[in-house]
C-alpha positions in Angstrom: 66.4 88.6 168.1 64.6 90.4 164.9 62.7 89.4 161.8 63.5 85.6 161.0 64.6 85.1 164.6 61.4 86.1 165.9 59.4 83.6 168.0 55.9 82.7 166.4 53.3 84.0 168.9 48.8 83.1 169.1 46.2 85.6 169.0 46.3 86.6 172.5 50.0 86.5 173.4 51.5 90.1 173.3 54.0 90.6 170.8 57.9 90.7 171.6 59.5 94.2 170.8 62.6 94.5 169.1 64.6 96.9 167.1 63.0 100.0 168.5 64.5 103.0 166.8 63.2 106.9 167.3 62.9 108.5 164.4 62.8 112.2 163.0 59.2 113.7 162.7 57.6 116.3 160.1 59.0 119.0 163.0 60.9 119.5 165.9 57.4 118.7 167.7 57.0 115.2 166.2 59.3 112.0 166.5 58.4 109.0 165.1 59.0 105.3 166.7 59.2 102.4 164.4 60.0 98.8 165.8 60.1 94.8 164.5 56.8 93.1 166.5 56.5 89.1 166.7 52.8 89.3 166.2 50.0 91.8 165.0 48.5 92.6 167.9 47.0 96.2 169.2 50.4 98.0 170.0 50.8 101.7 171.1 53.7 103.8 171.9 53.1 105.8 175.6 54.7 108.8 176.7 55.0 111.4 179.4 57.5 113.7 180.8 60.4 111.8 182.3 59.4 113.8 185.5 56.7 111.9 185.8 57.4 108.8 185.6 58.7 107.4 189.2 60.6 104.3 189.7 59.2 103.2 186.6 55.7 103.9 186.8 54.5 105.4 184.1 51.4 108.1 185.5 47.6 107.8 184.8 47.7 110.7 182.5 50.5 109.2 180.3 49.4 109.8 176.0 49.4 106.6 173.8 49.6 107.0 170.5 48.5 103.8 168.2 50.7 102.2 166.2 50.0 100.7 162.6 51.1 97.4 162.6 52.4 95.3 159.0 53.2 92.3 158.5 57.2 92.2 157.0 58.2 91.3 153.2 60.9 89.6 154.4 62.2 87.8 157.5 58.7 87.5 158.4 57.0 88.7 161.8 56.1 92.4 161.4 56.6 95.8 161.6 54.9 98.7 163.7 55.6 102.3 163.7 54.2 105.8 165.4 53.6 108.6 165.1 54.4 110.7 168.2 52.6 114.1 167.8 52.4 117.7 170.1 55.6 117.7 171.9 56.7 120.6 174.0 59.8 122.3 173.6 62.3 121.9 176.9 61.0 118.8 178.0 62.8 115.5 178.6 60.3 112.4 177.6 60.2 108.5 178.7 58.4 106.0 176.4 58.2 103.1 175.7 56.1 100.4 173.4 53.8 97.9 173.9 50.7 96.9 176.0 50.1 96.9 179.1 51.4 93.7 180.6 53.9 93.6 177.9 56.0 96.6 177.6 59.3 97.3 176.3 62.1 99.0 178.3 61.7 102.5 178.8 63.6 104.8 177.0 64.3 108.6 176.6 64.7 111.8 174.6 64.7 115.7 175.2 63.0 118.6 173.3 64.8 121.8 172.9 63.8 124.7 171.8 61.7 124.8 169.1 63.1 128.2 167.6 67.0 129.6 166.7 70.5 128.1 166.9 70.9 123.8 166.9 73.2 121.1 166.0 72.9 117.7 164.0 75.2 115.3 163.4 76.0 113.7 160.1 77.3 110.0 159.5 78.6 108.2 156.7 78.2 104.6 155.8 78.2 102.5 159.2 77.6 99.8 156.3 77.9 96.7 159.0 79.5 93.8 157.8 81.6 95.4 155.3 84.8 94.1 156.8 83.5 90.4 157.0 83.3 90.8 160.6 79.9 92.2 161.9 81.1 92.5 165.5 84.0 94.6 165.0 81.7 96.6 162.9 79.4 97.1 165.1 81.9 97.9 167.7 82.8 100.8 165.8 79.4 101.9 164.7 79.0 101.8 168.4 81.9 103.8 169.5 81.2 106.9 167.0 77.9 107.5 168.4 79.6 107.4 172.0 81.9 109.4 171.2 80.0 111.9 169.0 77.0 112.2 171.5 79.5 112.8 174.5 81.2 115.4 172.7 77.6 116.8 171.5 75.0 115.6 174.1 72.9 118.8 173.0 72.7 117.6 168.8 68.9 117.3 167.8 69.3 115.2 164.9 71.3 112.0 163.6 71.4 112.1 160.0 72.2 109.4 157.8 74.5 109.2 154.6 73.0 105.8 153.8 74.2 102.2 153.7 73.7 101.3 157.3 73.7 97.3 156.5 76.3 96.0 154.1 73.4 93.3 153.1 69.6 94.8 152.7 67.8 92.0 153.8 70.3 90.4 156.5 69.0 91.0 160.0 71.8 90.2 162.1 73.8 93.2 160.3 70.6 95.4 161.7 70.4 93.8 165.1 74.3 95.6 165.2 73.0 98.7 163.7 70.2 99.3 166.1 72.3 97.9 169.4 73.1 101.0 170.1 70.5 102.9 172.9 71.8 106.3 171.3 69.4 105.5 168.3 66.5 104.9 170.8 67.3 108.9 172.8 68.1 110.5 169.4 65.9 110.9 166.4 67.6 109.1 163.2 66.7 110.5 159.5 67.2 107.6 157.5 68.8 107.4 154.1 68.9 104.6 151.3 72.3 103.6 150.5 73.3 101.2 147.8 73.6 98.3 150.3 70.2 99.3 151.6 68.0 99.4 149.0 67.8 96.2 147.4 65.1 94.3 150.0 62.2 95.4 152.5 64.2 95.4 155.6 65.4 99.1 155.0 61.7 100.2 155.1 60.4 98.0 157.6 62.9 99.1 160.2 62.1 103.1 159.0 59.0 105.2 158.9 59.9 108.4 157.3 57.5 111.2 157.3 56.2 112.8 154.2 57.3 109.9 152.3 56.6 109.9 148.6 56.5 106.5 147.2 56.3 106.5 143.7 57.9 104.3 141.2 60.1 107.0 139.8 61.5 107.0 143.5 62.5 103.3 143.2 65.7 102.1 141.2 63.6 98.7 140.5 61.1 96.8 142.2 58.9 98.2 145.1 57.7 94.9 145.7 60.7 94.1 146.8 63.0 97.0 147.3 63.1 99.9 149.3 62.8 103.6 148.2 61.0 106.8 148.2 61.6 110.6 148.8 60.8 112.2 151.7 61.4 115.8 153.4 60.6 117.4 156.9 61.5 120.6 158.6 63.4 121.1 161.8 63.7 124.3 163.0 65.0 126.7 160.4 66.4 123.9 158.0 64.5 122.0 155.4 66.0 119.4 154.6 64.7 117.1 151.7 65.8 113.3 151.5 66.5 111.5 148.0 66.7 107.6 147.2 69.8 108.6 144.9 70.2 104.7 143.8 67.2 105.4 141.3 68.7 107.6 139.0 68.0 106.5 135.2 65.2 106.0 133.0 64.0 109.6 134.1 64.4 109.1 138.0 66.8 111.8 138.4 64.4 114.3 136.6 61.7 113.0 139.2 64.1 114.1 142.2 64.4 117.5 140.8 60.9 117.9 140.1 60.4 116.7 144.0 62.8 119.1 145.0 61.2 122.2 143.0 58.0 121.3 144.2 58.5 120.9 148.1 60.9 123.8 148.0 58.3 126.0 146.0 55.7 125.1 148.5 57.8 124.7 151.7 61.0 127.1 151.4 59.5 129.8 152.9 59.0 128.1 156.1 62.4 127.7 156.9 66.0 130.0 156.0 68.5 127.2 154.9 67.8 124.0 152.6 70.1 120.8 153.0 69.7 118.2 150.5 71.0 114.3 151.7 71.2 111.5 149.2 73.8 108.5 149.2 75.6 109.0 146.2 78.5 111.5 146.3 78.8 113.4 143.3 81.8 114.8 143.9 83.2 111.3 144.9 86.8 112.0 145.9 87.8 108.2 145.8 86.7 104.8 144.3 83.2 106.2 143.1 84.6 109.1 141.7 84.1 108.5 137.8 81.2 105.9 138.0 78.7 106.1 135.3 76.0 107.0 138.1 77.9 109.9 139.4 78.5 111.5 135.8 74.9 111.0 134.7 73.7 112.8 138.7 76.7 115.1 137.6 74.9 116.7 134.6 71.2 116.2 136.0 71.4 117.3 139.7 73.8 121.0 140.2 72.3 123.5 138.3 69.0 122.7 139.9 70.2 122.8 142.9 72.1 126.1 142.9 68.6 127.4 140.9 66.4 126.4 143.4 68.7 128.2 146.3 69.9 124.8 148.2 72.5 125.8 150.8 74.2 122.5 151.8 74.2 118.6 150.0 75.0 115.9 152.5 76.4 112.6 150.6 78.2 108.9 151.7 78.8 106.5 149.6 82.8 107.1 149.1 84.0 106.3 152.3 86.3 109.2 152.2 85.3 112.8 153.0 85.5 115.8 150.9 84.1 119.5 150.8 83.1 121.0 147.5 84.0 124.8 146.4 81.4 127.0 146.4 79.7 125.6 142.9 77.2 127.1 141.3 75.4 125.3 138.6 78.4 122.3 139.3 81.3 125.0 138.5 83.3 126.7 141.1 81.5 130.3 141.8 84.1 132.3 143.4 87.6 132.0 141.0 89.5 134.0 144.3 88.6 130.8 147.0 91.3 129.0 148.1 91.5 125.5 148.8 91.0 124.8 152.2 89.4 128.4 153.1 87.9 128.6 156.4 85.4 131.0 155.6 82.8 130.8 152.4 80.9 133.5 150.8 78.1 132.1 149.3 76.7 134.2 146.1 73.5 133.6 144.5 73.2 130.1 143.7 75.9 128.6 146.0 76.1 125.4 147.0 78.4 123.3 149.2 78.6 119.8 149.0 79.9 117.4 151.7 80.5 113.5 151.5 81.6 112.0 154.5 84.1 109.1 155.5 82.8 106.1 157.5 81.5 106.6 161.0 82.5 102.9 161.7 85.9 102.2 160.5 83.7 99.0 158.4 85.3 100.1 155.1 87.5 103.0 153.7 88.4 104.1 150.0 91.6 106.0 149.2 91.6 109.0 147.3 92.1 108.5 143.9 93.8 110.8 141.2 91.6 113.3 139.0 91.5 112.2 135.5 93.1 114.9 133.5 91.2 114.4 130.1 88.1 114.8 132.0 86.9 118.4 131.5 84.0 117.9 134.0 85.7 116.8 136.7 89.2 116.8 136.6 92.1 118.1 138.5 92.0 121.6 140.2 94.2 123.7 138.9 95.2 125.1 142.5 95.6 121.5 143.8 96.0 118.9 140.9 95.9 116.3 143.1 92.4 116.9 143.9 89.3 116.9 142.0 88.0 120.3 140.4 85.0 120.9 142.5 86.9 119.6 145.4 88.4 122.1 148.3 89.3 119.3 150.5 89.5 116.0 150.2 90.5 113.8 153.2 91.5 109.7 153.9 93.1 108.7 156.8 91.9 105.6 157.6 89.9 106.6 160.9 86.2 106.8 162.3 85.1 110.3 161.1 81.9 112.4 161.5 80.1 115.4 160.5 78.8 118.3 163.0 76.6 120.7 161.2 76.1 124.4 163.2 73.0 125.6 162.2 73.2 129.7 163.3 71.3 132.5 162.6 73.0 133.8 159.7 75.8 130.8 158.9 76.4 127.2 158.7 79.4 125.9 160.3 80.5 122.5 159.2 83.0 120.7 160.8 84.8 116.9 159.9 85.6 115.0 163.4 88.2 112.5 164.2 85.7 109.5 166.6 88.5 106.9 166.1 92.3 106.5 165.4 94.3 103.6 164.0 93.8 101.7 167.0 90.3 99.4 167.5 87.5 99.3 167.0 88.6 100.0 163.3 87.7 96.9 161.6 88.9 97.8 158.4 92.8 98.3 159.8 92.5 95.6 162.5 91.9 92.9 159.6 94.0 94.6 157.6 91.5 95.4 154.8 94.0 98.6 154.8 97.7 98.5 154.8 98.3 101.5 156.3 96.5 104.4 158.9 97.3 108.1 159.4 97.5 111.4 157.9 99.4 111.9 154.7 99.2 108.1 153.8 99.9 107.0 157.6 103.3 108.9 156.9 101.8 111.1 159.9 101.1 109.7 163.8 97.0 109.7 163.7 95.8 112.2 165.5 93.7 112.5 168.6 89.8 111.6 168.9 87.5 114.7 168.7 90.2 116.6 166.9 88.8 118.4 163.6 89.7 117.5 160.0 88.1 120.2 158.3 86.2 123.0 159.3 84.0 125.6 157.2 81.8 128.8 158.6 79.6 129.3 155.5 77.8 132.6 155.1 74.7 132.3 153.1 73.6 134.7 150.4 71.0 137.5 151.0 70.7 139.0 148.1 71.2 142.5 146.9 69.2 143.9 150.0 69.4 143.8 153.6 67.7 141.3 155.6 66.5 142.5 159.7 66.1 139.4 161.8 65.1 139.8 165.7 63.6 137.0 167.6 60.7 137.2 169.4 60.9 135.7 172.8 57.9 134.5 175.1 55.7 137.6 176.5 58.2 138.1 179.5 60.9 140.7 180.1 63.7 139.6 177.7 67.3 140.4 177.6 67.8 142.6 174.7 71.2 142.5 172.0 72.1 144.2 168.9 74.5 143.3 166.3 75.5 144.2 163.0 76.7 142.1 160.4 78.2 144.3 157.8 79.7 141.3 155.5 76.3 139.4 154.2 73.9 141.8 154.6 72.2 140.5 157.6 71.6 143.3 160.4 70.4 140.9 163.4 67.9 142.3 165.9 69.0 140.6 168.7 66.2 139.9 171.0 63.0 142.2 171.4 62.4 143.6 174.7 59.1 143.1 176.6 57.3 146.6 177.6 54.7 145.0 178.7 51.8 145.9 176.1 54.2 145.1 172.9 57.6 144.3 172.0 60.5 147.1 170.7 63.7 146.0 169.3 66.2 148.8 167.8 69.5 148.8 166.2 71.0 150.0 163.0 70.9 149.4 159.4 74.4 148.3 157.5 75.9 152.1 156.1 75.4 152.3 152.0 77.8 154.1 150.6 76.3 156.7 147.0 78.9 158.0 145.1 78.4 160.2 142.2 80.3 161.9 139.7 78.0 162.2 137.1 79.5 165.9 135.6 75.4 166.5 135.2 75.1 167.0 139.4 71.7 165.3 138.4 69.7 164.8 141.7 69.3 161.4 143.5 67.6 159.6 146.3 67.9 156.2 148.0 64.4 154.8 149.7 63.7 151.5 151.7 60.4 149.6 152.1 60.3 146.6 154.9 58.5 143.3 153.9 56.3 141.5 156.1 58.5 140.1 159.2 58.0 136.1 158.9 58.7 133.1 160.3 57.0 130.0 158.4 53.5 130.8 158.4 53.8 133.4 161.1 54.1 136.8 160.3 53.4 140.6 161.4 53.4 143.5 159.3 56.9 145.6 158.3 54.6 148.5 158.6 56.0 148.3 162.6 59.5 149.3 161.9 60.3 152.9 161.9 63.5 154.7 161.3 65.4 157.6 161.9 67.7 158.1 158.9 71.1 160.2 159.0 74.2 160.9 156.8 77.0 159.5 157.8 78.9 161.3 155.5 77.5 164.6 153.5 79.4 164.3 150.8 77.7 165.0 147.2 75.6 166.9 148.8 73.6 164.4 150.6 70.2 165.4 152.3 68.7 163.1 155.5 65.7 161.6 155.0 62.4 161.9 157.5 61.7 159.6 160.1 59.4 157.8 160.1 57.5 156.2 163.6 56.7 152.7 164.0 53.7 151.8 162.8 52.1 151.0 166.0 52.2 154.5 167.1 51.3 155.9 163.8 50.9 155.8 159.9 52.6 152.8 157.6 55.5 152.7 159.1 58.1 151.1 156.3 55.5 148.8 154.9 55.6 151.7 152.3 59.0 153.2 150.3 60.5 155.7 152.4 63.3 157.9 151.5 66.5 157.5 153.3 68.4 160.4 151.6 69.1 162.3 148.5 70.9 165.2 146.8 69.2 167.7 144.5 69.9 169.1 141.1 73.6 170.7 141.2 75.1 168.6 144.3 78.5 168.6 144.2 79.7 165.5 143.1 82.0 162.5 145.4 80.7 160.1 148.3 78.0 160.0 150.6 77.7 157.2 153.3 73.7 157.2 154.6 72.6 155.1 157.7 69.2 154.7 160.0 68.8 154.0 163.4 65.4 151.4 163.5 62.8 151.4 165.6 60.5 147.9 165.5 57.7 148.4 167.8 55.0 145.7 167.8 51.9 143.9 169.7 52.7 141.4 171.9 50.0 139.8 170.3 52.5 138.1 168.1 54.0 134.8 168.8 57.1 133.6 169.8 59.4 133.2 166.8 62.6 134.0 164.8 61.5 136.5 162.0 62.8 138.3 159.4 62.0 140.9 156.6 64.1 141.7 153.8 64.7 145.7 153.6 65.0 146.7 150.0 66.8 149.4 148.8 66.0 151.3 146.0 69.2 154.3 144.4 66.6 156.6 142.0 69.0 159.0 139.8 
């Protein structure tokens, strides 16, 4: 049992353990363990390689790391959480909580790599007890995980839309939240939904790291609600965490200003920003023109497309839907169609995503776009779907989201975990009258089969960004691709000579034409920035190229090379020139390239770096 169930214990009894959930950390080398305790006693969390621990024994050199222990708001008993520091990449952990004497089960959870490509899954609105019946819920709350985390043992986060409790302060609608052992072997990132946020038991269950607590942060009482902002980074994503259900009396100007700051002082540590609230702005159902959502409408998009957000995760709706590209809440790109499988993001692109329920607890259907509404009314390609909208989505099913994170794209895909048959409380009790595609008129389809799918290709800029990943200082298998359509030209992986590291490949062709009647002369140069990833860097000075022309025509002229750095000079840490044409060229097309050369110590540590190229046309 958990919170008002628990048993009263003395002094010197050990406490009894329950709702252990493992939670996401400040990085991919921190987890953090919270748990419901019947007494304040000393508590620790202890953990060693899974290797290590034989039948159960746990070895001598096993870490603890202390707990802080507080008693509960509400429900009474108390609460303990912590903070599980200095993991190692690769490694497959058993812990478990408690003291010695009195410990909890053991359970487990794997590191991956700490660098490149991962997977995270999103989920909307378990909300258990939404249906009436918390077992059924559950069941189906139970069931998505299963099904998501067999389809996707390798994800590295679960990420919340919100509402995981239909009733904030209710503990049995918890106990069938945290039943599952998946939440114990995969780190959760908690959100505040609606249905969350109005008692303790949402922050007594969660410790979130970099939490800021502020009133502006709370949509009432902190005494007695939960709340808070909070961000991490995992990997190459930073994603930043809003309590969306405080939104008035200046609230929603505090998120922004949240947003602004940890993205001013943290974006450069990571290559894509993902934003997660409750509240779907682009609400393609019941929610849709809510008083809430308009106000979050006008306050939250151009910030976000200022600021350079890539991706907004939302619940709340119990439906799903994709957004357009939008940029400062309008659709960027006039040309997308609805549907596309491929997005182009310009500067100032952002995609939003809500998602349906991951437990079948409670659906909305779709409704219509209000046609007097000029901020959110029908699309013109689609009229049956919301402006903003390119997809919107209710069948009636268990759904959730699978987010690719890649080295120069997000894929984001919609996933079928359930059909009209149970566990889907919401059909079973016939909350729903009807299941299926195209208003049930359609057979549902198949478990695991996809919804919607979308490969979005982040903007760059008007340069060229080089990427090449730095492996360990070993012999390393060496690629090279080119990715003419963003302006990314990937490095692949850098090669191991023994005393540094040398990577080569090719820049993306630019094109010159001229027709000026004047034949005046003109030159292209590039200069390399620093190669960085987070706070680790190396100097651009260690790329070199070898420029050529492609193709001569207006009377282009091939620019030096110019050696790496680590044999000699400044490298392209200083503007070289890639070609020109003097005075009286003839005039039509030239097409310029490089080959580059990064040569560098293998001094430098492992990584995933990147520099942006600029190029500079002089005429």
């Amino acid at each position: 049992m958990v919170g008002g169930g628990l048993p009263a214990a003395h002094a010197d009894t050990p406490a009894a353990l329950t709702g252990i959930v493992l939670g996401v950390g400040a990085t991919e080398s921190q987890r953090v363990v919270s748990w419901y305790a019947s007494a304040n006693t000393a508590q620790v969390v202890q953990l060693a390689p899974t290797s290590a621990v034989l039948n159960g024994v746990f070895p001598a050199g096993a870490l603890t790391f202390a707990a802080t222990v507080a008693a509960n708001a509400v429900n009474g008993g108390f609460n303990g959480h912590a903070t599980v520091n200095g993991l190692q990449e690769n490694i497959a952990y058993s812990y478990r909580v408690g003291v010695e004497g009195a410990w909890s089960p053991t359970y487990a959870f794997k590191t991956q790599a700490f660098e490149g490509d991962f997977d995270f899954l999103f989920y909307g609105d378990p909300q258990i007890g939404s249906s009436g019946n918390v077992q059924k819920d559950a069941a189906g709350w139970a069931d998505t995980l299963n099904v998501s985390l067999a389809a996707n043992p390798n994800a590295e986060l679960l990420v919340s839309g919100g509402d995981q409790v239909e009733t904030a302060n209710t503990e049995s609608q918890w106990d069938a939240f945290l039943a599952s052992d998946k939440l114990r072997q995969y780190p959760w990132a908690a959100t505040i939904g609606n249905h969350d946020v109005g008692g303790k038991a949402y922050e007594q269950h969660f410790w979130t790291p970099n939490t800021d607590r502020s009133t502006p942060y709370y949509a009432g009482n902190a005494a007695v609600q939960s709340g808070g902002d909070y961000w991490y980074i995992y990997k190459d994503v930073l994603f930043i965490d809003l309590n969306s259900n405080a939104y008035a009396n200046g609230a929603d100007t505090a998120h922004v200003a949240y947003v602004t700051d940890v993205v001013n002082t943290h974006g450069g540590e990571a290559k894509y920003t993902v934003l997660v609230y409750h509240h779907s702005i682009y609400s393609p159902a019941a929610h849709a023109n809510d008083g809430d959502n308009k106000q979050r409408r006008l306050d939250f998009p151009t910030a976000f497309s200022n600021l350079g957000v890539d991706l907004v995760l939302q619940g709340h709706d119990h439906s799903y839907s994709r957004s357009y590209e939008l940029k400062n809440g309008q659709k960027a790109n006039p040309d997308e169609q609805p549907g596309a499988a491929q997005v182009e993001q310009g500067e100032g692109g952002v995609i939003y995503v809500t998602a349906n329920s991951a437990s079948g607890s409670k659906y909305y259907d779709l409704s219509d776009p209000v046609t007097t509404d000029p901020n959110y009314g029908p699309d013109p390609l689609n009229p049956t779907n919301h402006k903003q909208n390119s997809v919107e989505d209710q069948e009636h099913v268990r759904t959730y989201v699978k987010v690719e994170v890649r080295h120069d794209q997000l894929v984001v895909e919609n996933i079928r975990s359930g059909t009209c048959a149970g566990p889907n409380a919401a059909v079973e009790l016939g909350n729903v009258s009807w299941c299926g595609p195209d208003s049930g008129a359609t057979a549902a389809q198949p478990v695991g089969s996809t919804v919607d799918k979308v490969v979005i290709l982040p903007y760059h800029g008007n340069g060229q960004e080089l990427q090449v990943d730095v492996p360990d200082s070993a012999p390393g298998e060496f690629g090279w691709s080119i990715d003419g359509g963003n302006g990314l030209v990937n490095l692949g992986t850098a090669q191991d000579k023994g005393a540094y590291f040398q990577a080569s490949g090719q820049i993306n062709p630019i094109t010159v034409t001229d027709t000026r009647k004047a034949n005046a002369p003109w030159s292209v140069s590039g200069q390399a920035s620093d190669f960085t990833d987070g706070p680790k860097h190396f100097s651009g000075k260690y790329l070199g190229w070898t420029p050529k022309v492609i193709n001569s025509g207006s009377g282009a002229i091939v620019g030096s090379f110019i050696d790496s750095g680590y044999d000699n000079g400044d490298g392209l840490s200083v503007s070289r020139v890639l070609g020109s044409a003097a005075q009286g060229h003839p005039t039509g097309e030239a097409q310029l390239g490089a080959d580059l050369d990064l040569k560098f110590p293998d001094s430098v540590e492992k990584g995933n770096y990147r520099s942006t190229l600029t190029i500079t046309a002089v005429s």
